[in-house]
C-alpha positions in Angstrom: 0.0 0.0 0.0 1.1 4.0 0.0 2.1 5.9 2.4 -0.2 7.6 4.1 -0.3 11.5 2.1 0.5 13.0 5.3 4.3 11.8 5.2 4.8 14.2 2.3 3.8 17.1 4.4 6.6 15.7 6.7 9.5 15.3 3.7 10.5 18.8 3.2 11.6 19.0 6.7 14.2 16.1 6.8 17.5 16.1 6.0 19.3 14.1 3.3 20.5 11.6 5.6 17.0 11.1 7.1 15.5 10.6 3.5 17.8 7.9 3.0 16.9 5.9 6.2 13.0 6.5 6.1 13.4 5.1 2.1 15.1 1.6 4.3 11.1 1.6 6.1 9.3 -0.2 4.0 8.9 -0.4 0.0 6.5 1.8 -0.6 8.6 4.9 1.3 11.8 3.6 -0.5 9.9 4.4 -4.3 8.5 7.3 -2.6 11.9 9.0 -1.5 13.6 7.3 -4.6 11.5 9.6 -6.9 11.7 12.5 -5.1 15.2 12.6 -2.8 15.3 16.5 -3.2 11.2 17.1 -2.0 11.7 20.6 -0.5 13.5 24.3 -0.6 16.4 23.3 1.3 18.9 20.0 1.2 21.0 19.6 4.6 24.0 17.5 4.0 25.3 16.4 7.6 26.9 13.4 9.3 26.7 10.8 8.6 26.2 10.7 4.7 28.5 14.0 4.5 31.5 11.8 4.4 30.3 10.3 1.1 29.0 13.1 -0.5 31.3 14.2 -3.6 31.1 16.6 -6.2 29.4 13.5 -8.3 26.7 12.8 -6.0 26.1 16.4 -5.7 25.4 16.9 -9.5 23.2 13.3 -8.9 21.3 15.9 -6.3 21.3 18.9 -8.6 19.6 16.5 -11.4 17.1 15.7 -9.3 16.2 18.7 -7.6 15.2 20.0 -10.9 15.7 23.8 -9.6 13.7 23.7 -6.4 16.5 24.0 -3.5 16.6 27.4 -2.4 18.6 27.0 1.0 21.9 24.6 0.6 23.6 23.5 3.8 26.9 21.4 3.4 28.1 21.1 7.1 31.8 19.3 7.0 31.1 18.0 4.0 35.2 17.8 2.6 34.9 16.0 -0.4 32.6 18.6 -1.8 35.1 20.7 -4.2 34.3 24.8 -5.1 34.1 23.6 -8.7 31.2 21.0 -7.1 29.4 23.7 -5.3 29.6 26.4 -8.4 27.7 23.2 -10.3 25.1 22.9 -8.2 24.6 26.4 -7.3 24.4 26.8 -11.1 21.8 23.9 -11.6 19.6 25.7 -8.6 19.4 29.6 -10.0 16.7 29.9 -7.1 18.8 29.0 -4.3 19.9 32.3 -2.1 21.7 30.4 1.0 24.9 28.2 0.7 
């Protein structure tokens, strides 16, 4: 069955790393996160996944975010190059806080 509709008032609010374990729940959360990692205005890249984000997965996130972050937070995040971060921002023309 599918989620109940009030878990996607919920998604915007989480951060990456939460998205990623809530998509471990059950099937149906896992296709639900799958299709839509990037659901809000703002992507918060913390421990622990922000030892494995790189400037590949963060053009993976600027694909599908299609243009909706507005508020980027990479907190520690060292494998994230300028040249990494210049992509994104560049794939997110609304976003107005790195």
């Amino acid at each position: 069955s599918s989620p109940h509709e009030g878990i996607f008032f919920v998604l915007p609010y989480l951060h990456l790393f939460e998205l990623l374990s809530m998509a471990r729940v059950c099937k149906s959360l896992r296709d639900c996160v799958k299709e839509d990692i990037v659901p809000g205005q703002k992507l918060v890249v913390d421990a622990p996944i922000r030892y494995r984000l790189s400037d590949d997965r963060l053009a993976e996130l600027a694909a599908k975010s299609e243009g909706r972050v507005q508020v980027l937070a990479l907190i520690n995040c060292y494998n994230v190059t300028d040249e990494g971060l210049l992509t994104f921002v560049s794939s997110n023309p609304q976003i107005t806080e790195v």
